[in-house]
VOLO-638430 format. One line per 10 residues: number of its first residue (from 1); their letters; for each residue x, y, z of N, C-alpha, C. Coordinates in steps of 0.05 Angstrom, whole numbers, plus 32768, in hexadecimal, padded with zeros to 4 digits. Example, Ala and Ser with C-alpha at 12.3 -4.5 7.8 and 13.67 -1.06 7.14 Angstrom:
// residues 2
1) AS) 8108/7F8E/809C/80F6/7FA6/809C/8108/7FBE/809C  8101/7FD3/808E/8111/7FEB/808F/8102/8001/809D
***
This chain:
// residues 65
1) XXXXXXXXXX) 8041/801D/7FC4/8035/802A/7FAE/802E/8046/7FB5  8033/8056/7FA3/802B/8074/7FA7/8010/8076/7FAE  8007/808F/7FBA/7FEB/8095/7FB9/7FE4/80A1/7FA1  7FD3/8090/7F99/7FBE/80A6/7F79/7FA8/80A6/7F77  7FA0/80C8/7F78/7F7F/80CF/7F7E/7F7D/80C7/7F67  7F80/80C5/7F4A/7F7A/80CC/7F30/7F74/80A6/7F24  7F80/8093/7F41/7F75/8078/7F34/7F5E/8071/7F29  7F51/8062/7F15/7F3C/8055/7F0E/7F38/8045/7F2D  7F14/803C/7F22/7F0F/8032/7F33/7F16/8007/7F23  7F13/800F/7F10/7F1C/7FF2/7F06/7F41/7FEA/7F11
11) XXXXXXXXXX) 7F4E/7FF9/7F0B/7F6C/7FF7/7F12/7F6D/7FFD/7F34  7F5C/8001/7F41/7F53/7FFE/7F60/7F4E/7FDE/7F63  7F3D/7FD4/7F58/7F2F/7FC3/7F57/7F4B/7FA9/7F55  7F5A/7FB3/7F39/7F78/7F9D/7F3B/7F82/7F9D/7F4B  7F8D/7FB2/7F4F/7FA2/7FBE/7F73/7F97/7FA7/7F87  7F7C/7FA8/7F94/7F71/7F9D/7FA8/7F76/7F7C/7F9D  7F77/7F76/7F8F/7F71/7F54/7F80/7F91/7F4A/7F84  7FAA/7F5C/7F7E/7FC0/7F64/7F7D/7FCD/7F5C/7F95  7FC0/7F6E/7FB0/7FCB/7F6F/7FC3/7FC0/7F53/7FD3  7FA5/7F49/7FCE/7F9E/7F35/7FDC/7FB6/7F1A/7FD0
21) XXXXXXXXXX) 7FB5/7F23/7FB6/7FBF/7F06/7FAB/7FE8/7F06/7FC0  7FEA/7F21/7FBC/8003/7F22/7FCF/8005/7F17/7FE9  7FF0/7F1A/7FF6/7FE6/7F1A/8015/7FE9/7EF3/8011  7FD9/7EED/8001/7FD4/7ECD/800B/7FEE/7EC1/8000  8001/7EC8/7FEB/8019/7EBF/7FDA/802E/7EBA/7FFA  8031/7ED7/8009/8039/7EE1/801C/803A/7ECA/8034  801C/7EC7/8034/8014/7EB2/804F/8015/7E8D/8048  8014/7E89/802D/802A/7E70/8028/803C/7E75/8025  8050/7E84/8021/8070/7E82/8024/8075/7E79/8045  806A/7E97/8059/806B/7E93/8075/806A/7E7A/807F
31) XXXXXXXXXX) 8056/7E6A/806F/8052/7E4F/8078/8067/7E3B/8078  8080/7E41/8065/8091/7E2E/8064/80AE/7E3C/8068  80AD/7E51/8074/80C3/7E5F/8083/80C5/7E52/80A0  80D9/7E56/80A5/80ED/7E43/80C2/80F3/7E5B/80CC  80F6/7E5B/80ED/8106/7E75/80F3/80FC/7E87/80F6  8103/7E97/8110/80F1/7EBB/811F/80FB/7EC5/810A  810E/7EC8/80FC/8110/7EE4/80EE/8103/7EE1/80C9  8101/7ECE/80C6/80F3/7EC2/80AC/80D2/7EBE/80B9  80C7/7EC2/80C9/80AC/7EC4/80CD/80AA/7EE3/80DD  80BE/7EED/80DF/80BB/7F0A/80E6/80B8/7F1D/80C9
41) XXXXXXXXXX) 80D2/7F12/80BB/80CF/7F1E/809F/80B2/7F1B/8093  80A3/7EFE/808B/8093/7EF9/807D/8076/7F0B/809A  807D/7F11/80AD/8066/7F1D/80B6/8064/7F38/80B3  807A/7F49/80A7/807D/7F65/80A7/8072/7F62/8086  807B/7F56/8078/8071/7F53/805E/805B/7F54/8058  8046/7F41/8067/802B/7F3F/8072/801F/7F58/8071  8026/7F62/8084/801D/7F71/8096/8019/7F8C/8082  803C/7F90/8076/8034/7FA2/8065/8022/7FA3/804E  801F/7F8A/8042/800A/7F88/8025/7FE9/7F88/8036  7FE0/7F7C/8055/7FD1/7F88/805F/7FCC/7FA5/805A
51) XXXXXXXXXX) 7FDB/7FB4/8063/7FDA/7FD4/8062/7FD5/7FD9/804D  7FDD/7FDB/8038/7FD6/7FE6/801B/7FBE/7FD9/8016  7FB3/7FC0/8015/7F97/7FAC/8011/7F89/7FC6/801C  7F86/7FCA/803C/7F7B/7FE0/8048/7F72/7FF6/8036  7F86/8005/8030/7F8F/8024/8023/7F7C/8021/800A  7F82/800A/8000/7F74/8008/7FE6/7F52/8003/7FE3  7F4C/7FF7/7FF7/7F2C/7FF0/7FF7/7F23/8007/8006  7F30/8020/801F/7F28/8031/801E/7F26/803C/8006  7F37/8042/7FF6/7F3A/804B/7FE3/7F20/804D/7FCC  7F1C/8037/7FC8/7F0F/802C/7FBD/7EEE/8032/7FCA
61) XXXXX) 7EE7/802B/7FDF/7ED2/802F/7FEE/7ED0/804B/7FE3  7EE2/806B/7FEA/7EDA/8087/7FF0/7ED6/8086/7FC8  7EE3/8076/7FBE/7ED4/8082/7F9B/7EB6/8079/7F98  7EB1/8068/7FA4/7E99/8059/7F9F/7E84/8072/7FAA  7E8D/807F/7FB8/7E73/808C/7FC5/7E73/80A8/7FBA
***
């Protein structure tokens, strides 16, 4: 996702709900993947909807204040 100073804090609020729901969708798939490179995949995937979850609740945190 792009960076956008100009987001609402409500459409912040989806983003974060968004990426969690990705994160856990993410970590039952992982669960029924076989194989280093199908739990390597599903951990970079992870990892990346981690990062943005991050970006966004910073995000989110610096409007709040």
């Amino acid at each position: 996702m792009p960076k956008d100073t100009s987001i609402s804090l409500p459409d912040l609020e989806d983003r974060i709900a968004i990426a969690r729901d990705n994160i856990r969708q993410l970590t039952e798939q992982a669960a029924a993947y076989s194989g280093a490179a199908d739990e390597e995949r599903a951990a970079n995937r992870i990892a990346e909807q981690q990062d943005e979850l991050d970006r966004l609740i910073k995000q989110r945190d610096a409007f709040k204040k």
